[in-house]
C-alpha positions in Angstrom: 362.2 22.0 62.8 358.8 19.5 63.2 356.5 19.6 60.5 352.6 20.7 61.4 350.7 17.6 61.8 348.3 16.2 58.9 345.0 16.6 60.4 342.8 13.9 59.4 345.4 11.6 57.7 343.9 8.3 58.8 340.3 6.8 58.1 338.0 3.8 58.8 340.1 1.9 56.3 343.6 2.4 58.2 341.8 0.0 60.9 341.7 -3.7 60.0 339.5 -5.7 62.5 341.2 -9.3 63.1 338.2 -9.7 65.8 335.2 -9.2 67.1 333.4 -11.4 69.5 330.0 -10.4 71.8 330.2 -11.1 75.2 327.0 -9.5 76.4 324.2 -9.0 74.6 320.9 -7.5 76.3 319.9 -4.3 75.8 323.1 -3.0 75.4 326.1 -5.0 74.0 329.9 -5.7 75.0 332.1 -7.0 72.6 336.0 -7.3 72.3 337.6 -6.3 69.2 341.0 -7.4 68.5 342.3 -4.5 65.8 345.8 -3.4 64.3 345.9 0.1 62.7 348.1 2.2 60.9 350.9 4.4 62.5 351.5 8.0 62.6 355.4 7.1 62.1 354.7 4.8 59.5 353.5 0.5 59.4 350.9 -1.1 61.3 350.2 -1.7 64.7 350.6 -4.8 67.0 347.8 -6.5 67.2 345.7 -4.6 70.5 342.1 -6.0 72.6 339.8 -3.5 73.2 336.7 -3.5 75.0 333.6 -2.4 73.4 330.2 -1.0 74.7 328.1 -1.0 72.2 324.6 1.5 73.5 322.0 3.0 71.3 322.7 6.8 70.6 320.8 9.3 72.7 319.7 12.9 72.9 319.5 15.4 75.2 317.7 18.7 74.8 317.7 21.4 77.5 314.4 23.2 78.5 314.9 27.6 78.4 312.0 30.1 79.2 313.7 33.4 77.8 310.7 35.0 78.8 310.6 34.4 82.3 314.8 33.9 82.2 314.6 30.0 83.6 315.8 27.0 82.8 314.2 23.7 83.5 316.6 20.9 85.0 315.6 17.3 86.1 316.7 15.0 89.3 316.6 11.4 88.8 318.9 8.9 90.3 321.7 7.6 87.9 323.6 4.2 88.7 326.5 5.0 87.2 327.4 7.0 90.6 326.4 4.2 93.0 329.9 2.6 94.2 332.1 5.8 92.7 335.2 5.9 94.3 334.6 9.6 93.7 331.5 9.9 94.4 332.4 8.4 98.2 335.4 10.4 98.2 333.4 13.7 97.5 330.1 12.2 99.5 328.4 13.1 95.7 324.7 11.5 95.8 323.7 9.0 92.9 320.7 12.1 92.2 322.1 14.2 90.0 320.6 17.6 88.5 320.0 17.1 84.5 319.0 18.1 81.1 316.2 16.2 79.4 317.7 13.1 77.4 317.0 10.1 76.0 317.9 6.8 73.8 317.0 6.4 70.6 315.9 3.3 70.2 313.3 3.5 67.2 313.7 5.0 63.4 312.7 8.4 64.9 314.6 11.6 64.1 316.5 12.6 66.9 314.3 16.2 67.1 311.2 13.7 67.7 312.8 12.4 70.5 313.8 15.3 72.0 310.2 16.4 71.8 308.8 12.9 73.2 311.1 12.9 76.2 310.3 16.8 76.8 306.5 15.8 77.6 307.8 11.8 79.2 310.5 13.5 81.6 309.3 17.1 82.4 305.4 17.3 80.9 307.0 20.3 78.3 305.8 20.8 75.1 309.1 22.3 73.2 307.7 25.2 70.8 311.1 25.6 68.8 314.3 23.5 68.8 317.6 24.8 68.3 321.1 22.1 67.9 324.2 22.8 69.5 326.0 19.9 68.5 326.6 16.3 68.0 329.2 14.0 69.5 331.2 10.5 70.8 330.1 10.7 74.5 333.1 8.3 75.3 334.8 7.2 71.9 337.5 5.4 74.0 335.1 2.6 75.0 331.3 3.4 73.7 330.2 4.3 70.4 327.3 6.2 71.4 326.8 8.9 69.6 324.8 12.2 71.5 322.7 14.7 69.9 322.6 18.0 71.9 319.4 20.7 71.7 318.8 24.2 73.1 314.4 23.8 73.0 312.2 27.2 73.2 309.6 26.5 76.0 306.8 28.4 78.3 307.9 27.1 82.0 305.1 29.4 83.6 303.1 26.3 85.2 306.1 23.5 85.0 306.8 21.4 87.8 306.1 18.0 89.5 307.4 14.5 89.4 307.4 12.7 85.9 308.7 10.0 84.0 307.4 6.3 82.7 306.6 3.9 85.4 307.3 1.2 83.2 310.9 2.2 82.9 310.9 2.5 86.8 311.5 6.2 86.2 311.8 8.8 89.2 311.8 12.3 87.8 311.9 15.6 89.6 311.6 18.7 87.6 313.6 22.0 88.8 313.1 25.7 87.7 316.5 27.9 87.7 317.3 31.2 87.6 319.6 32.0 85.4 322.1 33.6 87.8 321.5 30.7 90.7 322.2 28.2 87.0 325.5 30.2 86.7 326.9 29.5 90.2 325.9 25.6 89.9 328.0 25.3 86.7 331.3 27.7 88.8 330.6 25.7 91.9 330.7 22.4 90.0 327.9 21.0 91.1 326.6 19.8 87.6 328.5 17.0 87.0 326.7 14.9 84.4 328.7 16.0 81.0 326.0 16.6 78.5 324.3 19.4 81.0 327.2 21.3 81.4 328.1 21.6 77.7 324.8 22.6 77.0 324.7 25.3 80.0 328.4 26.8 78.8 326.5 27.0 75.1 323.9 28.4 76.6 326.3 31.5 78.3 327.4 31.8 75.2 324.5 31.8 73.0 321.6 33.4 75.6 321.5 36.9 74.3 321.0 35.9 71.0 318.5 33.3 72.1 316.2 36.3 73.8 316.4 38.5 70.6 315.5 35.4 68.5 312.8 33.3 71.1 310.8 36.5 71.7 
């Protein structure tokens, strides 16, 4: 008969870094670590390369009207789908459909940033802020770490195009019913991860949210 697993077992200190040189390093940074660590079955590792990219951590906050039953989404073209195998495969366009999110890139608390970029990316002033959750984005090559917001808001006179020239930002700014929301997320047509964790929360969570946000 197998034993249950020891959840949690191993720590920082079961990994011994042999390496760790920078290759690239701009705003963001890619390093290679050469590592061993410690074994479930017992002993130490080979000595492994792995590639690191090294970003600032972010956070993302998404925009909910539970007066009006709407939910405020932005457009903007993301790079990372430019050249996708997938993306060509499924004829996806580099434009996808959003929560608000940024980097955090100063000493300020990630609710201040969710606030800033609410006014930057969509010209929202958040009223209350709610978490839902903190996480690796992509632990198996990043180390950026996301913090996720549900963010009280009147959407009566939102829309337009925002977004800081200087960062050669292209922002569109979309209203959603909930139901038309719903389909999206079934349909699969939300494909950037952050806003489709937030909109399953948000399922989850919106008839509490309308009891508590009146």
């Amino acid at each position: 008969m197998m034993k249950d697993s020891q959840l949690g077992q191993f720590a920082a200190k079961d990994v011994e870094i042999l390496g760790d040189e920078i290759h690239y390093n701009g705003f963001y940074q890619l390093r290679s670590l050469t590592l061993r660590h410690r074994l479930f079955k017992g002993g130490w590792s080979e000595a492994i390369n792995r590639e690191l990219f090294s970003r600032h951590d972010a956070v993302g906050v998404l925009l909910v009207d539970t007066t009006l039953n709407k939910v405020l989404l932005i457009e903007q073209l993301r790079i990372g789908v430019i050249g996708s195998a997938v993306a060509e495969q499924q004829a996806t366009s580099p434009w996808l459909l959003e929560l608000v999110a940024g980097l955090i890139d100063s000493d300020e608390e990630p609710e201040a940033i969710a606030h800033r970029e609410a006014l930057e990316e969509a010209g929202i002033a958040i009223e209350q802020l709610e978490k839902i959750g903190s996480y690796y984005s992509s632990p198996g090559a990043s180390n950026e770490y996301f913090y996720l917001f549900a963010g009280k808001v009147d959407l009566s006179e939102a829309g337009g195009v925002f977004g800081l020239q200087r960062e050669g930002e292209d922002i569109l700014v979309h209203l959603f019913d909930l139901e038309a929301l719903w389909q999206l997320v079934a349909q699969g047509k939300i494909i950037n991860a952050h806003t489709l964790i937030a909109l399953q929360w948000l399922q989850l969570n919106y008839p509490r949210l309308q009891s508590q946000w009146r």
